[in-house]
GULUMSE-401521 format. One record per residue (C-alpha): z, y, x; residue in three letters. Coordinates in pm, whole numbers, always signed. Layout:
# GULUMSE-401521
<r><Z>Z</Z><Y>Y</Y><X>X</X><r>ALA</r></r>
...
//
This chain:
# GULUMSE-401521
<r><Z>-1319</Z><Y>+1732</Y><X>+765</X><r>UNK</r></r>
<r><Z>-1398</Z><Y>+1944</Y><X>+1079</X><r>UNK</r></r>
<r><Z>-1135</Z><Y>+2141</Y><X>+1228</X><r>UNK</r></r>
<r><Z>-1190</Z><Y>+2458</Y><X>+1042</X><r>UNK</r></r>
<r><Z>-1381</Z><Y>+2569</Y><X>+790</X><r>UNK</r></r>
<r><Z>-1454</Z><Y>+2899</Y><X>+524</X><r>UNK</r></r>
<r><Z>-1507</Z><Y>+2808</Y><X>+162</X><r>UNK</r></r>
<r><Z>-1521</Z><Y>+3015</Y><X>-155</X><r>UNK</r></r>
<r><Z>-1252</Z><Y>+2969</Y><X>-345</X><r>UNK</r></r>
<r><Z>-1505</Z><Y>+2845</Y><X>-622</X><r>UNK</r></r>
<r><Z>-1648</Z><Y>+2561</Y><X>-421</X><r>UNK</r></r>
<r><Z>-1286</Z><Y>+2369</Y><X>-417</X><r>UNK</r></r>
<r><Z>-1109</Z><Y>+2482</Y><X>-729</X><r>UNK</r></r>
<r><Z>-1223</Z><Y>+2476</Y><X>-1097</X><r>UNK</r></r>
<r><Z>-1053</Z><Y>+2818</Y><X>-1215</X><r>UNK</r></r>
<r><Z>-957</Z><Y>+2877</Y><X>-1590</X><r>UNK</r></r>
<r><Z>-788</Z><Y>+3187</Y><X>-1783</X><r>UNK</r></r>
<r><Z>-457</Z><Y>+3197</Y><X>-1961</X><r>UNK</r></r>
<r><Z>-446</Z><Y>+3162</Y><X>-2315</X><r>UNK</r></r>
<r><Z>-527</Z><Y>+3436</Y><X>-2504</X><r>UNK</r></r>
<r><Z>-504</Z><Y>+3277</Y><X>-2899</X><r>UNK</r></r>
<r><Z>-287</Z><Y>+3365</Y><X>-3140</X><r>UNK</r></r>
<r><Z>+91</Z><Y>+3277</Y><X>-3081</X><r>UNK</r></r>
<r><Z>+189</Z><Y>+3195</Y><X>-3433</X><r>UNK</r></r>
<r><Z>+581</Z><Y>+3149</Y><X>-3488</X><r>UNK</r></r>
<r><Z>+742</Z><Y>+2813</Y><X>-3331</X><r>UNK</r></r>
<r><Z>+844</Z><Y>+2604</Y><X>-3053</X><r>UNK</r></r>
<r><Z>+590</Z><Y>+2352</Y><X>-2939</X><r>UNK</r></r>
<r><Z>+433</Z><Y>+2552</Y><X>-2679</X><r>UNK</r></r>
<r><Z>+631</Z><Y>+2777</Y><X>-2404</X><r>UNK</r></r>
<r><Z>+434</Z><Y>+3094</Y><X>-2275</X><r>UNK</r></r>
<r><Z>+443</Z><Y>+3233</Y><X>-1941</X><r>UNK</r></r>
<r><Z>+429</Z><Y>+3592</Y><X>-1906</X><r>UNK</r></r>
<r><Z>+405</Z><Y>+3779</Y><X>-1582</X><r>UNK</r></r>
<r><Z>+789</Z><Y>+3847</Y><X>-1563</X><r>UNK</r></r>
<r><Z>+840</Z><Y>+3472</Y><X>-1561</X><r>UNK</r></r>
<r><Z>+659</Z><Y>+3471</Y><X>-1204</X><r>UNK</r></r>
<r><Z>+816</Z><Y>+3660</Y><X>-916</X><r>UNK</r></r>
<r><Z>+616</Z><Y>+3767</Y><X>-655</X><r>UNK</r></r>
<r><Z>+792</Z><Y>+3534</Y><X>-387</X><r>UNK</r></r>
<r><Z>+597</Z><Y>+3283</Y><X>-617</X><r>UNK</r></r>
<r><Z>+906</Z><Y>+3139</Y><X>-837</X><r>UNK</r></r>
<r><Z>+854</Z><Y>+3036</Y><X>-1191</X><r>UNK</r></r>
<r><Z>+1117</Z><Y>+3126</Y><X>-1413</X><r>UNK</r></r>
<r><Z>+1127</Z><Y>+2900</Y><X>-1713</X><r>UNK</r></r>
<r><Z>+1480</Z><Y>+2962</Y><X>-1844</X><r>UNK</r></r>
<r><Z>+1346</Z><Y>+3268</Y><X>-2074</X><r>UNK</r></r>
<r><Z>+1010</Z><Y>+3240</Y><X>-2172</X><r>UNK</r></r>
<r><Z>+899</Z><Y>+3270</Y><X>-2524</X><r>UNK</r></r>
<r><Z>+797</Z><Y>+2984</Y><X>-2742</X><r>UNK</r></r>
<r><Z>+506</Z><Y>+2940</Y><X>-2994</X><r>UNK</r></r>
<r><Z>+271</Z><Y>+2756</Y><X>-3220</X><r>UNK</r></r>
<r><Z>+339</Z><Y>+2458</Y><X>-3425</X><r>UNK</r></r>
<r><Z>-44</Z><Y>+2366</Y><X>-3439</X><r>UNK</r></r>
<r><Z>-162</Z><Y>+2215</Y><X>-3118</X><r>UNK</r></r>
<r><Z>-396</Z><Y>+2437</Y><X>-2904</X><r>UNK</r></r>
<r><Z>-676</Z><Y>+2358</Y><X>-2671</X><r>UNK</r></r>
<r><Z>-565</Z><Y>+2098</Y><X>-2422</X><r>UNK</r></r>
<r><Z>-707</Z><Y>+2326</Y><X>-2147</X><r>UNK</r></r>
<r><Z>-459</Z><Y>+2579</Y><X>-2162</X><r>UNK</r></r>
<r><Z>-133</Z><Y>+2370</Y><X>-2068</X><r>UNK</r></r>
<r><Z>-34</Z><Y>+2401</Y><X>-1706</X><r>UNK</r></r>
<r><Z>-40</Z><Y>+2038</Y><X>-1529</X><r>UNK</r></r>
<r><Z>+155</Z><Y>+1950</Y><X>-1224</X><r>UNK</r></r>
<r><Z>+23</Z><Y>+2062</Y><X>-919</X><r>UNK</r></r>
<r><Z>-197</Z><Y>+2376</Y><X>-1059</X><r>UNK</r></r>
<r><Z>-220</Z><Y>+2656</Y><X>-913</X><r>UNK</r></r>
<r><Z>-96</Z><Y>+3006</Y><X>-1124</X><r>UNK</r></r>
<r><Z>-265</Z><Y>+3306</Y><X>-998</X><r>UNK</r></r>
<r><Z>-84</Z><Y>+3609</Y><X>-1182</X><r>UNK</r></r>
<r><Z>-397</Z><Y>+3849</Y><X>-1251</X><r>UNK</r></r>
<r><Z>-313</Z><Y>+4115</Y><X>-1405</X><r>UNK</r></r>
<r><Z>-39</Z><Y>+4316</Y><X>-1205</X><r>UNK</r></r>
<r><Z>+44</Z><Y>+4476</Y><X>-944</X><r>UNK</r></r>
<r><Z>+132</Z><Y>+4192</Y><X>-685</X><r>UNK</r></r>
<r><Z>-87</Z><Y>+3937</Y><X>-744</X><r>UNK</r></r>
<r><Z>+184</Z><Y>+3639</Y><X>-710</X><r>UNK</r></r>
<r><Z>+128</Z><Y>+3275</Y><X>-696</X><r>UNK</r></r>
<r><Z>+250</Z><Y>+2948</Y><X>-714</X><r>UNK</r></r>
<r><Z>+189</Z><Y>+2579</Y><X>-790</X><r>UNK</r></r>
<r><Z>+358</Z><Y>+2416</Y><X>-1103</X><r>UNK</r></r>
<r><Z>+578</Z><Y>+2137</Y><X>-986</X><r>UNK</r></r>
<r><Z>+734</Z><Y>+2062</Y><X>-1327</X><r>UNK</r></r>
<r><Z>+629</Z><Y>+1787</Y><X>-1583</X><r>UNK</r></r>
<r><Z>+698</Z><Y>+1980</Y><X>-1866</X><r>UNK</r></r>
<r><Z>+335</Z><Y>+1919</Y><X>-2096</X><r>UNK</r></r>
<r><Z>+392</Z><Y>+2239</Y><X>-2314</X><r>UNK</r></r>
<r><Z>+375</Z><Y>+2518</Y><X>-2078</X><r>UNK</r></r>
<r><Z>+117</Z><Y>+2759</Y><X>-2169</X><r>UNK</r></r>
<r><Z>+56</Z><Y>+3041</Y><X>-1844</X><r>UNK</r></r>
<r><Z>-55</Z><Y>+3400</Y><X>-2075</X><r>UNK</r></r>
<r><Z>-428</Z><Y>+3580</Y><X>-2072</X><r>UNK</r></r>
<r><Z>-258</Z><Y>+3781</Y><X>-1723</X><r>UNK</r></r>
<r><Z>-307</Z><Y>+3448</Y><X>-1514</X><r>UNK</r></r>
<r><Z>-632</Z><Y>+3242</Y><X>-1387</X><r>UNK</r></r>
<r><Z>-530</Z><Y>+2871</Y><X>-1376</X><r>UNK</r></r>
<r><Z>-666</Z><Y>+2676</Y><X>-1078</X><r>UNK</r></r>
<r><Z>-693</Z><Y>+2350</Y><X>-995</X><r>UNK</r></r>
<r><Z>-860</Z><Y>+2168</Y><X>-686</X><r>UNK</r></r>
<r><Z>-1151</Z><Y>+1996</Y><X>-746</X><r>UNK</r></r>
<r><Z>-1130</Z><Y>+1576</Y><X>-804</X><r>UNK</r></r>
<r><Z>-1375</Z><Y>+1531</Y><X>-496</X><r>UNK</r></r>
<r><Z>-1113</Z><Y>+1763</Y><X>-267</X><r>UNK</r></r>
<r><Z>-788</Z><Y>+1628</Y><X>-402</X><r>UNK</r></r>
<r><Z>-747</Z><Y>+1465</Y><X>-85</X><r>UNK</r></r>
<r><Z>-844</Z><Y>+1727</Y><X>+190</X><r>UNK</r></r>
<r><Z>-705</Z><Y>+2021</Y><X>+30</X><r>UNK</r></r>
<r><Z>-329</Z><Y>+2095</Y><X>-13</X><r>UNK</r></r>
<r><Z>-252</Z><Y>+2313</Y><X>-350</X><r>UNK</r></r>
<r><Z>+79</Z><Y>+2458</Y><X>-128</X><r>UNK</r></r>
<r><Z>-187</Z><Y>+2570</Y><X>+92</X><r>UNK</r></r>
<r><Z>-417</Z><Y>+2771</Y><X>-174</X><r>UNK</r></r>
<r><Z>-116</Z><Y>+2914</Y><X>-296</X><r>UNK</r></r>
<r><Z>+33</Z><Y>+3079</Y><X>+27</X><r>UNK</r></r>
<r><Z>-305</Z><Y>+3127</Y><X>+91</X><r>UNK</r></r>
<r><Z>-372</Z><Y>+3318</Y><X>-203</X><r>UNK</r></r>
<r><Z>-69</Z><Y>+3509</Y><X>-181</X><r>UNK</r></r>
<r><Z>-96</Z><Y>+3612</Y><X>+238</X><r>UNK</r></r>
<r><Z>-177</Z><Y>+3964</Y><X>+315</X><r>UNK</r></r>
<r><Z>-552</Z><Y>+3914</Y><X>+376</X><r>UNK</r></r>
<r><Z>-589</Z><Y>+3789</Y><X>+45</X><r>UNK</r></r>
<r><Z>-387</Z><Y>+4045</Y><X>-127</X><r>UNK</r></r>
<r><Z>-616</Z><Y>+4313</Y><X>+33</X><r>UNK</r></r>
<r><Z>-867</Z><Y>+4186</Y><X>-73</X><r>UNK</r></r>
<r><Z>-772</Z><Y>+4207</Y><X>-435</X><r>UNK</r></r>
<r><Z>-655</Z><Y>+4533</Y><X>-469</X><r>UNK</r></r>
<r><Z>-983</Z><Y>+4686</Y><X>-300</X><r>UNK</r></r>
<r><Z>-1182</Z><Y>+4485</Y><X>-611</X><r>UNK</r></r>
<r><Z>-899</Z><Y>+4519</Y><X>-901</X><r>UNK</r></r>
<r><Z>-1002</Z><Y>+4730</Y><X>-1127</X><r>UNK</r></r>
<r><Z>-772</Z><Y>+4954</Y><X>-1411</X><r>UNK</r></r>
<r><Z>-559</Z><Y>+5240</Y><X>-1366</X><r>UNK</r></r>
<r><Z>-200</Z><Y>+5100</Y><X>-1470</X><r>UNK</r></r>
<r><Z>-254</Z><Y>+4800</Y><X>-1420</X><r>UNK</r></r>
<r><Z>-486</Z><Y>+4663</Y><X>-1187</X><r>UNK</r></r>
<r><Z>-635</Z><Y>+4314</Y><X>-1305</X><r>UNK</r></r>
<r><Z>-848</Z><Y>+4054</Y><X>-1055</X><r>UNK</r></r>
<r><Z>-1158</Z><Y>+3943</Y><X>-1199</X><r>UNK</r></r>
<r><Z>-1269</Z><Y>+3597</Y><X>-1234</X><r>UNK</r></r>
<r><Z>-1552</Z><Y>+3656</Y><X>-1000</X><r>UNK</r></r>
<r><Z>-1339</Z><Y>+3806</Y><X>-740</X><r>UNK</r></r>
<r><Z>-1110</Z><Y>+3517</Y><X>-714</X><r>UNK</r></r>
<r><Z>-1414</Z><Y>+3260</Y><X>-709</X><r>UNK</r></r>
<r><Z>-1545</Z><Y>+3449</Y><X>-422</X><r>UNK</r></r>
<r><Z>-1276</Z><Y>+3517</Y><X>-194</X><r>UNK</r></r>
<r><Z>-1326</Z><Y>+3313</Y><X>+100</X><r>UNK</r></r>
<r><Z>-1042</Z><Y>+3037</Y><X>+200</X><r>UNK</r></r>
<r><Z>-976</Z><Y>+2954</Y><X>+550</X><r>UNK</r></r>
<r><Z>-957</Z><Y>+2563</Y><X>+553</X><r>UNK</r></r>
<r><Z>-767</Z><Y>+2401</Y><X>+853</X><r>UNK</r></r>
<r><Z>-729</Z><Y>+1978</Y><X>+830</X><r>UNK</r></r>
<r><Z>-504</Z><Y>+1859</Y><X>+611</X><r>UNK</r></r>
<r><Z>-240</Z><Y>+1828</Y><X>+816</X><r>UNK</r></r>
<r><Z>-205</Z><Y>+2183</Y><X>+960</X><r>UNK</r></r>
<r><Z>-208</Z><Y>+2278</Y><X>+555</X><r>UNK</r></r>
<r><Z>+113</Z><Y>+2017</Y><X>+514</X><r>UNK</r></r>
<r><Z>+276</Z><Y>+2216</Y><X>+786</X><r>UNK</r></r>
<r><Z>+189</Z><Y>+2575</Y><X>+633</X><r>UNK</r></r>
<r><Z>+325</Z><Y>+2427</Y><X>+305</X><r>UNK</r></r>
<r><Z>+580</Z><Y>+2251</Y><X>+413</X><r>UNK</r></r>
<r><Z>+733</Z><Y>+2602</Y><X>+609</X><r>UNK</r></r>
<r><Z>+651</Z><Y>+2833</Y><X>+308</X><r>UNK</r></r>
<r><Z>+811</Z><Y>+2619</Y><X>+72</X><r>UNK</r></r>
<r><Z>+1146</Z><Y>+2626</Y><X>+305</X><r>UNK</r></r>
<r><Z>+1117</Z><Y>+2993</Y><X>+356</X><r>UNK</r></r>
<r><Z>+1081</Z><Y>+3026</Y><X>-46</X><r>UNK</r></r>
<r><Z>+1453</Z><Y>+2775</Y><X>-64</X><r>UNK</r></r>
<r><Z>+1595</Z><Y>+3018</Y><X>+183</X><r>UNK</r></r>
<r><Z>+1512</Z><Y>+3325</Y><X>+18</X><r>UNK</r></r>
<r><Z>+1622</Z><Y>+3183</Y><X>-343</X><r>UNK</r></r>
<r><Z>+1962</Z><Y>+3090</Y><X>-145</X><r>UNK</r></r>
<r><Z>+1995</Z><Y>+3422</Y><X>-12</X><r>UNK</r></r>
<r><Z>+1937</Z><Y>+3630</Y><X>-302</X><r>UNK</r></r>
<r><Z>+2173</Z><Y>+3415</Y><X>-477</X><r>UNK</r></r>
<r><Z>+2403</Z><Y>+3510</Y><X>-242</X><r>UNK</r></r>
<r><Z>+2373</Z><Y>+3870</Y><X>-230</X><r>UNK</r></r>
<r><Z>+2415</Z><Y>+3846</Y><X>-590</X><r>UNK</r></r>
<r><Z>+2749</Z><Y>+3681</Y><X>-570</X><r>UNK</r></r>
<r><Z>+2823</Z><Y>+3927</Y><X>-235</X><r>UNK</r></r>
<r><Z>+2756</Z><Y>+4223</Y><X>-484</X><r>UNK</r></r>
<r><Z>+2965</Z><Y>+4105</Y><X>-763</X><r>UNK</r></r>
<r><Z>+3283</Z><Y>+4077</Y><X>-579</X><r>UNK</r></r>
<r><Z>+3276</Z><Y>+4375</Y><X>-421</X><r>UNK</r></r>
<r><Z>+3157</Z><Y>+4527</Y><X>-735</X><r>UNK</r></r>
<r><Z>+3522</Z><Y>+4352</Y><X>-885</X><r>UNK</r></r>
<r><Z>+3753</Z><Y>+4463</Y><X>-561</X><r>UNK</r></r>
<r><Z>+3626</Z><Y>+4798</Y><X>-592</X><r>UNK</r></r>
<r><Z>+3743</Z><Y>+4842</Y><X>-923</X><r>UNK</r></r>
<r><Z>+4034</Z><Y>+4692</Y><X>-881</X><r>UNK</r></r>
<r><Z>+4107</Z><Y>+4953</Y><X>-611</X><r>UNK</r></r>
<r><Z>+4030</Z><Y>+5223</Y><X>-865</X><r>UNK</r></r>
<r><Z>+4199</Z><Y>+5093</Y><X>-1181</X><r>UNK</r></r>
//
């Protein structure tokens, strides 16, 4: 692979919508909805919604290492499913994307994601998006947005730090968090 390279997004990722069937009442399937994604790019799987007791097209279940591309929103976040859980179904507000067989081993997922979800990219989604309340990314747009490809190893290093920087962050909200409950409880105890 040479040094550097542009590619539409299409050319190295097959990219697939969310399902958008009926949810009929059970548990077999768990549904991500756009709250369950935070913009930093962390899935939340502790209160999504469950459905269906019929099985549902295979192509709708998130697999390891896919990419979720929230569409429909605001911030368009991002991030690549690390968990092996087979019933997790991403909603009709995300595009599903996952690297092409014959780039599997040239092209780091990580890397699309943070890639996706730098500032260039961003731009260039809101100045396509189109809707009023909410703005929503069209298939087409995402296909054509142009990736910067580095070698392989420069995107382990760019995936490597952004996943670190996404640890740190968790860590430090969780402790602002605690940090805001005890001075929440010592200032009421000076009061009461």
């Amino acid at each position: 692979m040479e040094l550097f390279k542009k590619m539409k997004l299409k050319e190295i990722c097959e990219i697939r919508t969310g399902y958008q069937g009926k949810k009929e009442e059970g548990h077999m399937y768990k549904l991500i909805n756009p709250t369950d994604l935070s913009n930093s790019g962390l899935i939340n799987l502790e209160n999504t919604k469950t459905f269906g007791e019929k099985e549902i097209n295979p192509k709708f279940i998130l697999k390891k290492q896919e990419i979720l591309f929230k569409a429909k929103s605001s911030y368009n976040a991002v991030s690549v499913f690390k968990g092996n859980d087979q019933n997790i179904v991403p909603s009709v507000h995300f595009f599903i994307l996952n690297i092409k067989d014959n780039f599997k081993k040239e092209i780091n997922p990580e890397y699309i994601s943070w890639y996706l979800g730098e500032e260039k990219a961003q731009k260039h989604f809101k100045k396509l998006a189109t809707g009023m309340a909410m703005p929503i990314v069209r298939k087409s747009d995402l296909e054509d947005l142009e990736v910067n490809i580095p070698s392989l190893e420069v995107q382990d290093k760019v995936a490597q730090v952004q996943q670190l920087f996404l640890k740190e962050k968790k860590l430090l909200e969780e402790l602002i968090s605690i940090k805001e409950k005890q001075i929440k409880s010592v200032l009421s105890n000076l009061v009461n």
